[in-house]
Structures are given as structure tokens and as C-alpha cells.
C-alpha positions in Angstrom: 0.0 0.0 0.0 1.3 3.3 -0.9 2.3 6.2 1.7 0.2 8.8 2.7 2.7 11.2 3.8 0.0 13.6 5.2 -1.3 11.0 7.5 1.6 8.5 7.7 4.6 10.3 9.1 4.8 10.8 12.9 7.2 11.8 15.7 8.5 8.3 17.7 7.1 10.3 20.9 3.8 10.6 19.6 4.4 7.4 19.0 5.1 6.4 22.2 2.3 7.9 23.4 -0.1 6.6 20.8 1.3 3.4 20.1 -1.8 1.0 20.2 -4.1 3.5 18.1 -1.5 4.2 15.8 -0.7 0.1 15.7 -4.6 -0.6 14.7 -4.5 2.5 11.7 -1.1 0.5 10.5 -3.5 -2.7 10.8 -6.8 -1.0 9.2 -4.9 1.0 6.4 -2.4 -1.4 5.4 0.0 1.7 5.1 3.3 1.4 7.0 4.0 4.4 9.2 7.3 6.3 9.1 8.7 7.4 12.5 11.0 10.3 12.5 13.3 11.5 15.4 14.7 15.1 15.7 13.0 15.6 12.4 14.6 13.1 10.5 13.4 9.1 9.4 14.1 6.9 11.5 12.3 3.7 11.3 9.2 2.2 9.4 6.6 0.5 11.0 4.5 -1.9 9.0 1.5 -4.5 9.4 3.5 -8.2 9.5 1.1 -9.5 7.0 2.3 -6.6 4.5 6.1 -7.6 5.0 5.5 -11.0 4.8 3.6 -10.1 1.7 6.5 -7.5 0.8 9.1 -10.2 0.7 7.3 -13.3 -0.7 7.0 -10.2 -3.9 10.6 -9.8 -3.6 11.1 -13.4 -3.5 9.5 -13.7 -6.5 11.3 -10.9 -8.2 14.7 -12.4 -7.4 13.8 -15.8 -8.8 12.6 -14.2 -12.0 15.5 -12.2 -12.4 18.0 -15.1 -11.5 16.2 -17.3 -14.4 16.5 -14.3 -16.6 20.3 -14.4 -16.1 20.6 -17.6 -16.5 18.6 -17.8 -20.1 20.7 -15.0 -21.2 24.1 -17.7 -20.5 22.1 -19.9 -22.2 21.8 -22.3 -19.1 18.1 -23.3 -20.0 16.7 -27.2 -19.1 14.0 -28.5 -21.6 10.6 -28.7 -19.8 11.0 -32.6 -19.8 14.2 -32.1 -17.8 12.8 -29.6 -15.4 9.6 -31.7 -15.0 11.9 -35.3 -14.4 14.0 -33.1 -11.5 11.0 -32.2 -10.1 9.3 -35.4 -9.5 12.5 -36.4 -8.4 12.8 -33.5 -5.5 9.2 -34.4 -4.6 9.9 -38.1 -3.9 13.1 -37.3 -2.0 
């Protein structure tokens, strides 16, 4: 979910002092909140469902990019191949 830098940027004392109502409007909104100190970032705070989401995505997007490198060296299997190692892992 994208910031909302109107609503989603707050002091870590307010913070402090707000922590479960700001906790269940991280939960509601889905939108991380950035806590700043002395005016500067300092830390995200995010829903755990979001950042598990966040790095299954990047997950993902390393394994596509790693395949990508790898058809470019021309280190392809056939889909036969892949398909025999597959069943193979499974059985293990």
C-alpha cells in the first residue's frame, strides 16, 4: 500500500504515546508508518502480514531475475528435464 505522507509520518514520541491507536491504523490501512526523530526518518513500521507479503513479492522478483540471467548464459533445461527433476525432488 502506498504512503500517505499527510497521514503517515509521525514523531516516535507521539508514538510512544499513541502506540496502540496508531498500531490498529497501521493494521486497518495497510500503510506502514514512518517514524522520524529530531525531524529526521528513523524507522518504518509496518503491518506483518504486508512484510510478509512485501518479501514473498521480492522473493518472486529475485527468482525471476536469476532465471532471466541464467537464459541469457544460455543455461536453459528442456521442460522434460525440469519436469523429471521435479518429480525427483518431490519423492526425495
Amino acid at each position: 500500500m502506498k504512503t500517505n505522507l499527510a497521514e503517515d509520518v509521525t514523531p516516535v514520541t507521539d508514538f510512544r504515546a499513541k502506540a496502540t491507536e496508531l498500531l490498529q491504523r497501521i493494521k486497518k490501512t495497510r500503510r506502514p508508518l514512518i517514524l522520524t526523530h529530531r525531524g529526521r526518518s528513523a524507522a518504518i513500521v509496518e503491518d506483518v502480514k504486508e512484510y510478509e507479503n512485501r518479501l514473498e513479492r521480492l522473493d518472486l522478483l529475485e527468482a525471476i531475475v536469476r532465471g532471466l540471467q541464467a537464459a541469457e548464459k544460455g543455461e536453459l533445461v528442456s521442460h522434460k528435464d525440469a519436469m523429471r527433476k521435479l518429480d525427483d525432488l518431490l519423492k526425495a
